[in-house]
C-alpha positions as a printed Julia matrix, in Angstrom:
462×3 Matrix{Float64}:
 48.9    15.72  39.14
 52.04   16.23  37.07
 51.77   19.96  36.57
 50.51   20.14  32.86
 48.46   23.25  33.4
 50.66   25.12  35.72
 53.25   24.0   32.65
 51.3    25.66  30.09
 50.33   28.73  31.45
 53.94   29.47  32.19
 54.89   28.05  28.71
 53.17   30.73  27.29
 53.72   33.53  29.42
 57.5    33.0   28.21
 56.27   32.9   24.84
 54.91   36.31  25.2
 56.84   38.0   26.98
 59.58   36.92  24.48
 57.35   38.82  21.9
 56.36   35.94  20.06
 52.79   35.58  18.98
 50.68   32.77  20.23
 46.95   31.15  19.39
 45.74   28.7   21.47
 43.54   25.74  20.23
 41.98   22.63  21.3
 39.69   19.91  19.44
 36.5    20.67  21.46
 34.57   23.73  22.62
 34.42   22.48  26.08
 38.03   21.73  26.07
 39.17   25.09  24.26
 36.92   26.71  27.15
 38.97   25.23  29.92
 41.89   26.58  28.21
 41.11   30.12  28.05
 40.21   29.75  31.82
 43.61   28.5   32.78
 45.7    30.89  30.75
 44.02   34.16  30.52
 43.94   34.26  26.61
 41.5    33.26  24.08
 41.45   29.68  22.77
 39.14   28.36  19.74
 38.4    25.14  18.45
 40.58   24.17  15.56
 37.2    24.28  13.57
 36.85   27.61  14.21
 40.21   27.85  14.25
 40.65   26.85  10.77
 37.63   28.77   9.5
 35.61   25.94   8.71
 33.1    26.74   5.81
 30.95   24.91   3.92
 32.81   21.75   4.38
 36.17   23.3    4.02
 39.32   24.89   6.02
 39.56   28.16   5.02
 43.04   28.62   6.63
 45.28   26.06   4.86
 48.71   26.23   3.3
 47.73   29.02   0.7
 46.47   30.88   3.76
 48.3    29.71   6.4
 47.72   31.0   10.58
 49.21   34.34  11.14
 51.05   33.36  14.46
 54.66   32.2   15.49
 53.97   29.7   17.97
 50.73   27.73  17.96
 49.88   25.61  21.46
 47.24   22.79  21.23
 45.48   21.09  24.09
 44.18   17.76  24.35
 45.92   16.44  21.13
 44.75   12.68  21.91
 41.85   13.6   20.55
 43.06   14.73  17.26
 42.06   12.36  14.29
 44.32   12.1   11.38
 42.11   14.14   8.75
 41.96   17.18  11.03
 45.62   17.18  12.58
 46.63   17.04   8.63
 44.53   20.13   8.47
 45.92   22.0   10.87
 49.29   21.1   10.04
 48.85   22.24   6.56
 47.51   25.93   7.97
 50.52   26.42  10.23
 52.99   28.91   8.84
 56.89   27.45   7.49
 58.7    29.27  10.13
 55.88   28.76  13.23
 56.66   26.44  16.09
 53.48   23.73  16.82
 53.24   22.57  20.31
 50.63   19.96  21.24
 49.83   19.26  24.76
 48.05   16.06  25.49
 47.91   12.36  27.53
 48.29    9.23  25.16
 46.44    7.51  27.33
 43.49    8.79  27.36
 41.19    7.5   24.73
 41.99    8.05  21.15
 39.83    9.95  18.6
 36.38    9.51  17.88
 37.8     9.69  13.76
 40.57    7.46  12.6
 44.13    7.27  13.67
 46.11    7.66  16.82
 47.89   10.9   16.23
 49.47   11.85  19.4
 50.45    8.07  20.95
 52.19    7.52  16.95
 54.02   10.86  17.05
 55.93   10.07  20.34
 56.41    6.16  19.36
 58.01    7.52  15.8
 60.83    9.35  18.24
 61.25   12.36  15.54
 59.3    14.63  17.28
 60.74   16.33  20.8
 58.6    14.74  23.36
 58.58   16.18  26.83
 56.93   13.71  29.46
 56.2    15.1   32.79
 56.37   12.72  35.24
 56.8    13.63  38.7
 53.73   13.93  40.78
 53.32   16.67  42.64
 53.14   16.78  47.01
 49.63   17.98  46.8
 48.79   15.76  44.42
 50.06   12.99  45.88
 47.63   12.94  48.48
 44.81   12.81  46.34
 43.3     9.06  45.86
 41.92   10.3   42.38
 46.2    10.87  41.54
 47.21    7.85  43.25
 44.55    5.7   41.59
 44.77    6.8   37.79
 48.21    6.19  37.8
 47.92    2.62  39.2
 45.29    1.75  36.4
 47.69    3.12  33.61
 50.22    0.78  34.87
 47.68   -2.12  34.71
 47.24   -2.54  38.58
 43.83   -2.94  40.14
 43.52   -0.25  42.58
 41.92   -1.38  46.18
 39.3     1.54  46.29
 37.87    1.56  49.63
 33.55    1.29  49.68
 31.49    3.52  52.14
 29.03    0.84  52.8
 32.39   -0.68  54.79
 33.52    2.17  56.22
 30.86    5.03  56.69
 33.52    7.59  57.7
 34.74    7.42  54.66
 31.6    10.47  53.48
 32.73   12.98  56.51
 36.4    11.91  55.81
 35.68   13.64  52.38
 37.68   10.77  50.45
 37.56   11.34  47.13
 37.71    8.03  45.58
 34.82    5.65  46.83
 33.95    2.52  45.1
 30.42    1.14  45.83
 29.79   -2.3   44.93
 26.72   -2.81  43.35
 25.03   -4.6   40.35
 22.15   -4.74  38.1
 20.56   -8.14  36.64
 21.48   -8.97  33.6
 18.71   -9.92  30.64
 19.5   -13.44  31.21
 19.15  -13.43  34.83
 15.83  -11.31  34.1
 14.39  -14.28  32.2
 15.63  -16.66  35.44
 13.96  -14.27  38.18
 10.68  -13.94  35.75
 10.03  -17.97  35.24
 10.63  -18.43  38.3
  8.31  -16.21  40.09
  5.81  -17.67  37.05
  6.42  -20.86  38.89
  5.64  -19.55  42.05
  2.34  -18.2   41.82
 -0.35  -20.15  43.14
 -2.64  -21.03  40.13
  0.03  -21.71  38.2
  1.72  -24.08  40.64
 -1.67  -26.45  41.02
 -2.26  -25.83  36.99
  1.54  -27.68  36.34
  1.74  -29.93  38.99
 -1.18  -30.16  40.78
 -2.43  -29.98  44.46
 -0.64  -33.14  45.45
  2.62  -33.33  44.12
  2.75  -29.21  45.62
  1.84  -30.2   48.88
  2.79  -33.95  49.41
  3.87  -34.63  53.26
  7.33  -35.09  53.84
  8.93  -33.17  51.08
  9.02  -29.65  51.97
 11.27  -28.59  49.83
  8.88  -30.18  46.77
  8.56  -27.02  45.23
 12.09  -26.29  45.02
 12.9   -29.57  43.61
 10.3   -29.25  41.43
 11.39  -25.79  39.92
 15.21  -26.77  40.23
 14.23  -29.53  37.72
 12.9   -26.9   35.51
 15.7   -24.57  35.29
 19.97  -24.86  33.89
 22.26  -25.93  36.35
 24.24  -22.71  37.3
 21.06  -21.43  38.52
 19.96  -24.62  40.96
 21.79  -22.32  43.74
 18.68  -19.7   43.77
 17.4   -18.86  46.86
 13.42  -19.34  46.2
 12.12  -18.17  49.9
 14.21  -14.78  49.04
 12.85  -14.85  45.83
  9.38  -15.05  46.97
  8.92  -12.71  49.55
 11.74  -10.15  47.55
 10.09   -6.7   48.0
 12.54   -5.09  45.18
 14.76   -5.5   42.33
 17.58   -5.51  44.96
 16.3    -8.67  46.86
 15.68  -10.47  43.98
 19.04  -10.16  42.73
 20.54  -11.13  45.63
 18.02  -14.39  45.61
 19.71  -15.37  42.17
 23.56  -14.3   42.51
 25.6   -17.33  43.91
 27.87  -14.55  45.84
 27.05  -10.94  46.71
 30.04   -8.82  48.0
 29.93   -8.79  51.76
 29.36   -4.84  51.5
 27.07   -4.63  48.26
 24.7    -2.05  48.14
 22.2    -5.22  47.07
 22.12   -5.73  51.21
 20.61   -2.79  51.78
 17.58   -3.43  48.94
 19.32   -1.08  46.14
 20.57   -1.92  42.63
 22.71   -0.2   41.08
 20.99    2.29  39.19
 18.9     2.92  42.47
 22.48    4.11  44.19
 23.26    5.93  42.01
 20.26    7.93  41.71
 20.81    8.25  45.54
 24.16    8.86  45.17
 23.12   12.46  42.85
 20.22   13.42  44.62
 21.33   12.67  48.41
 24.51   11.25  49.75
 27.25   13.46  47.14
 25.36   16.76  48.18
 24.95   16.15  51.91
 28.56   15.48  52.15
 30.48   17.23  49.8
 28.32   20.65  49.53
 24.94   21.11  47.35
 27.03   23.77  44.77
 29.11   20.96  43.57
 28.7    19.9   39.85
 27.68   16.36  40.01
 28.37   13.89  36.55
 27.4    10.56  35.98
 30.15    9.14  33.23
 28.99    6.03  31.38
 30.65    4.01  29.66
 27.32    2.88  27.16
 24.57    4.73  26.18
 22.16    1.83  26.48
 21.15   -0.58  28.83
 20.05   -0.12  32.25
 23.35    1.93  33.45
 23.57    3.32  29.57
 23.05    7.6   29.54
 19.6     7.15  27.77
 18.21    5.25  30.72
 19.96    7.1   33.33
 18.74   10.67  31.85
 15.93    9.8   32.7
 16.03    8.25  35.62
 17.86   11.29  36.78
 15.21   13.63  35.47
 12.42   11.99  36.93
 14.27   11.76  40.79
 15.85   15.57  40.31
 13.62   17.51  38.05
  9.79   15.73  38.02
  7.42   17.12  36.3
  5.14   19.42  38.15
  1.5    21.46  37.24
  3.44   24.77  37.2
  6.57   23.78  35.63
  6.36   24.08  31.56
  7.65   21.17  29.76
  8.93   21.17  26.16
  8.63   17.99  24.07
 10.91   16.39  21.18
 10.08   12.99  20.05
 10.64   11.3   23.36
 13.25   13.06  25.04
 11.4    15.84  27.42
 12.71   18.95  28.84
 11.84   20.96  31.41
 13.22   24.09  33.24
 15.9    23.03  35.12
 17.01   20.77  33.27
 20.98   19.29  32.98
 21.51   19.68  28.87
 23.89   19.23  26.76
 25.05   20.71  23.14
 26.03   18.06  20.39
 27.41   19.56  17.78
 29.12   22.72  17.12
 27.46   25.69  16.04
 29.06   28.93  15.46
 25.79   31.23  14.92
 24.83   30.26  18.34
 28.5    30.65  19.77
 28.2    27.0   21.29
 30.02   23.91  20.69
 30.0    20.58  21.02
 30.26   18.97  24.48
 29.05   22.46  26.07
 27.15   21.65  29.19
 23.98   23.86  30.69
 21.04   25.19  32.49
 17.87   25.44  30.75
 16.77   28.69  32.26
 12.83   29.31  30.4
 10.8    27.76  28.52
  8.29   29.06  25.87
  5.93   26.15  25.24
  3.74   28.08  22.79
  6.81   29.21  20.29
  8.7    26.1   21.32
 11.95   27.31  21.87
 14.17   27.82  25.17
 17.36   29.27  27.25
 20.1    27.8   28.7
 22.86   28.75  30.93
 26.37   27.9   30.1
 27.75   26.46  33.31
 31.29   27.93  31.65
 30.63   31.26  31.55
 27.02   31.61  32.45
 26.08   32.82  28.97
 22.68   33.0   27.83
 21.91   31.61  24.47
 18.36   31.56  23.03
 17.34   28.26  21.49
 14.55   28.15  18.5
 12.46   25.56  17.48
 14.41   23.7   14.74
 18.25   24.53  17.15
 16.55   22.1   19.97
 16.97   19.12  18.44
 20.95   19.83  19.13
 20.16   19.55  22.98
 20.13   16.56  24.91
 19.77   15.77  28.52
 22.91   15.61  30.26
 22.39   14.54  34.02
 24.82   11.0   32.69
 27.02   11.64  29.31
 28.99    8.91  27.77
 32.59    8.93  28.88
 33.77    9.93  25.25
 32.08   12.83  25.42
 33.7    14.16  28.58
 36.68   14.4   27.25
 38.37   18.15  27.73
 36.09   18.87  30.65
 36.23   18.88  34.43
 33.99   18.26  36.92
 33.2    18.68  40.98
 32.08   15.45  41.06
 31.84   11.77  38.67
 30.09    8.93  39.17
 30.72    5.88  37.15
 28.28    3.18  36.76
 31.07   -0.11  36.11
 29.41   -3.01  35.42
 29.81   -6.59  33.44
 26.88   -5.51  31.22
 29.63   -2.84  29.64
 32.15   -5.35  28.84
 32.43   -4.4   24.86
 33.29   -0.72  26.78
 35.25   -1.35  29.4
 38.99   -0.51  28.31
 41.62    0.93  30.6
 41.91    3.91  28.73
 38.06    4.82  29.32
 38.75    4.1   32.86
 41.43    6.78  32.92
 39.79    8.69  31.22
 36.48    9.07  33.15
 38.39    8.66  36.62
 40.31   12.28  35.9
 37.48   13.77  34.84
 36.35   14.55  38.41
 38.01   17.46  40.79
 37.11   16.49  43.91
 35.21   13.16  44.16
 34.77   10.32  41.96
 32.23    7.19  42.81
 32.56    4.04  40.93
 29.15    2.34  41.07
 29.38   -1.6   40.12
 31.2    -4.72  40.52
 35.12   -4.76  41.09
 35.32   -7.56  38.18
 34.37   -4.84  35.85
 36.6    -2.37  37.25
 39.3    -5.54  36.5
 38.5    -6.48  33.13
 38.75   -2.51  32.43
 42.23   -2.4   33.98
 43.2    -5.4   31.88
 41.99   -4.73  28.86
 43.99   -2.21  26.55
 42.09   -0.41  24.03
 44.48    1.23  21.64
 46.51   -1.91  20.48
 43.83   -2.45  18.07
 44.3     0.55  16.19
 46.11    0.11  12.75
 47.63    3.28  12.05
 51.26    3.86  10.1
 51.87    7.76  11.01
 54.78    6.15  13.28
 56.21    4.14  10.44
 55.8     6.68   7.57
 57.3     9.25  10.51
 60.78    7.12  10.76
C-alpha cells in the first residue's frame, strides 16, 4: 500500500525518457511476468537474463549486460550465489537498482541479500513508508503492517458476524481446527472402548451396567486414558456424526464461533470456502488460492490438492484423465510449473489451465492464466506439472492473486514465522481467509524467522 509499483513504473519512465537504457529483471518467471504487466516493457528472469547454459552464466564480467540502468524486482528473494552473478554481468559504468521488501521471506538458497545490504548502510536505501488513502482502507494494508510490527491483528470471523460476506471485507479469519495425530489416537481408543462387544469383552456385563453408577463407563474409560484428556465429552463422542463433532468431544475449549459448531473441520471449510462461500460473494471469475504453509499433513498442499480436485474437478465418464505415479490430472485442472524451462517458454511458479488432454500419446495443454498462452506438454515435460488448487507459501512469492486462503494451524508450528505470514497475507488482491486457530496466527506473529540466518555480506560490506 506504499506505492512501490506506481514508484517503479514512473522510475523508469524517467529513465527512458532521459535516454538511458533499461532491462528489467526479477528472480522468478511469475514475478518477472507481473513486471512486464505493470510497466509496459519486457522483463526476464535473471536466468534467462544471464543466459544460463549448461550450468553456466553466459553474461558475466567478460561479457557483461549491454544496458545503463538495470531495475530488479523482488530482490528478497535473491540468494547470494546468483546476486554475485548478476553483479558480476552488470557493466562498470551501469546503475543497479533492486526493488524489494526485507520482510518477506528470504531465499530459498543461502544468504539474506537484500535485508544485509540495507543493515551494512553503504548502499542508498530508499524506504517508502507512507500508506496510501486508498490503501488505508483496506484490512489486507492495515493488517500486514500490524504483523510486521509484531502485533496480533483482531481479524474479525464471519461465523460472528455474517455481514461480514455482503460487506465484501477482505480480511476474514475463520476459526477452525483439525485433530492432531495424538488426539487421533485419543478419539480412536476411545470409540474402541465404546463399542459394545468390546465393552462386555473388558469389563464385563456387570461392572458396564451396575445400578447406581451411571456414569460407570466413563469412569471406567477415564481410568484408562492420561489426565489432560479426563475432560472428554464421551456422550458427544458417541453419537459424533463427523470429524467436526468429535473434535469438539475431545478439545477442553472450542472458540465460541468455531466452524467445529457447525460440524466442519478445517479442511472441510476450506473446501467450502473454494467451492461455495468465496464465489457466491465475491464473483465466480475471481482467482481463488489456498497458501500453505506445509506441504504435508492434513492442511499440507499434497492433501489439499486433492481434496480440492476431488470437490472442484471429480472425475467423470466423459472427462479424460491423465495419470503420473499418483498425482492425477484431468481437464480442468489448477496446475502448476516447477521449474524453469526455456524451450517451453515457461518458468517456475507459472500457474495454469489444463485445456486437453490426449490420453493415448500422453501429453496435454495448458493455459497460462498470465497471458493465456498455450503451451503443448509431452510425455516426459509432465512430470514438471503439479496440481496447484493449494501451493506452499514459498512458492507464491512474486505473484498476486483475487483471492488467498490460508489454512493456520498448531500442526504448522516448525512453519509458522511472521515473515511467511506477511508474506502469504499480501499475496491476495481482494480477499484473504485465514482458516485455523488464532494461537497459530500468534505464535506466527511472534516468531521471527530471519534472525537465524548467519550471513556476513553486512559485515564484509562495512
Amino acid at each position: 500500500g506504499c506505492g512501490k509499483t506506481t514508484t517503479t513504473k514512473t522510475l523508469v519512465s524517467l529513465l527512458r525518457a532521459m535516454g538511458r537504457g533499461v532491462l528489467l529483471a526479477a528472480p522468478t518467471g511469475r514475478a518477472a511476468q507481473r513486471m512486464e504487466e505493470v510497466i509496459g516493457l519486457e522483463a526476464k528472469t535473471i536466468h534467462r537474463l544471464l543466459e544460463f547454459q549448461n550450468g553456466s552464466f553466459q553474461k558475466n564480467s567478460d561479457f557483461p549486460l549491454e544496458t545503463d540502468v538495470l531495475v530488479v524486482d523482488e530482490c528478497s528473494m535473491l540468494d547470494i550465489s546468483l546476486f554475485a552473478a548478476l553483479l558480476a554481468a552488470v557493466p562498470e559504468n551501469a546503475q543497479l537498482i533492486l526493488i524489494g521488501d526485507a520482510d518477506q521471506l528470504p531465499s530459498v538458497g543461502a544468504g539474506n541479500v537484500l535485508s544485509d545490504l540495507q543493515k551494512s548502510e553503504r548502499i542508498p536505501c530508499f524506504h517508502l513508508k507512507t500508506v496510501f488513502r486508498q490503501a488505508r482502507e483496506s484490512q489486507i494494508v492495515s493488517y500486514a503492517h500490524a504483523i510486521n510490527r509484531g502485533e496480533v491483528p483482531r481479524i474479525e470471523s464471519p461465523f460472528k458476524l455474517p455481514s461480514l460476506w455482503k460487506e465484501h471485507c477482505d480480511c476474514l479469519f475463520i476459526d477452525s481446527n483439525e485433530a492432531t495425530k495424538e488426539q487421533l489416537r485419543v478419539i480412536k481408543k476411545v470409540k474402541e472402548q465404546m463399542e459394545p462387544a468390546r465393552r462386555e469383552d473388558a469389563y464385563g456385563e456387570q461392572e458396564l451396567y451396575a445400578a447406581g453408577n451411571p456414569v460407570g463407563l466413563q469412569d471406567i474409560i477415564s481410568a484408562k486414558l492420561v489426565e489432560k484428556y479426563e475432560h472428554i465429552d464421551f456422550g458427544l463422542l458417541q453419537t459424533a456424526e463427523n470429524n467436526a463433532v468429535e473434535l469438539r468431544a475431545v478439545l477442553k475449549k472450542t472458540h465460541p464461533w468455531s466452524s467445529l459448531y457447525y460440524g466442519l473441520t478445517a479442511s472441510q471449510v476450506l473446501l467450502r470456502l473454494y467451492s461455495e462461500w468465496i464465489p457466491k460473494y465475491y464473483g465466480r471469475d475471481s482467482e481463488i488460492q489456498v497458501l500453505s504453509p506445509m506441504t504435508r499433513g492434513s492442511l499440507g498442499t499434497m492433501t489439499l490438492n486433492k481434496n480440492l480436485q476431488n470437490c472442484v474437478n471429480p472425475s467423470a465418464k466423459d472427462k479424460t484423465e491423465l495419470r503420473l505415479g499418483e498425482r492425477i490430472f484431468r481437464v480442468g485442472d489448477r496446475v502448476i510449473h516447477r521449474k524453469n524451462n526455456y524451450d517451453l517458454g515457461v518458468y517456475n511458479g507459472d500457474i495454469g489451465i489444463i485445456s486437453s488432454i490426449n490420453s493415448l500419446d500422453l501429453c496435454c495443454t495448458v493455459t497460462f492464466l498470465s497471458d493465456r498462452r498455450l503451451v503443448e506438454y509431452e510425455k516426459e515435460q509432465i512430470s514438471e506439472l503439479d496440481l496447484a488448487y493449494a501451493i506452499t507459501i514459498h512458492k507464491s512469492q512474486g505473484s498476486e492473486f483475487d483471492c488467498v486462503v490460508i489454512p493456520l494451524v498448531s500442526q504448522h508450528f516448525k512453519m509458522l514465522f511472521r515473515n511467511l505470514i506477511y508474506t502469504g497475507l499480501t499475496r491476495a488482491k481482494k480477499l484473504a481467509v485465514f482458516v485455523g486457530t488464532r494461537q497459530a496466527l500468534a505464535m506466527a506473529v511472534h516468531n521471527i524467522d530471519t534472525a537465524k540466518r548467519q550471513t556476513a555480506l553486512a559485515y564484509l560490506l562495512r
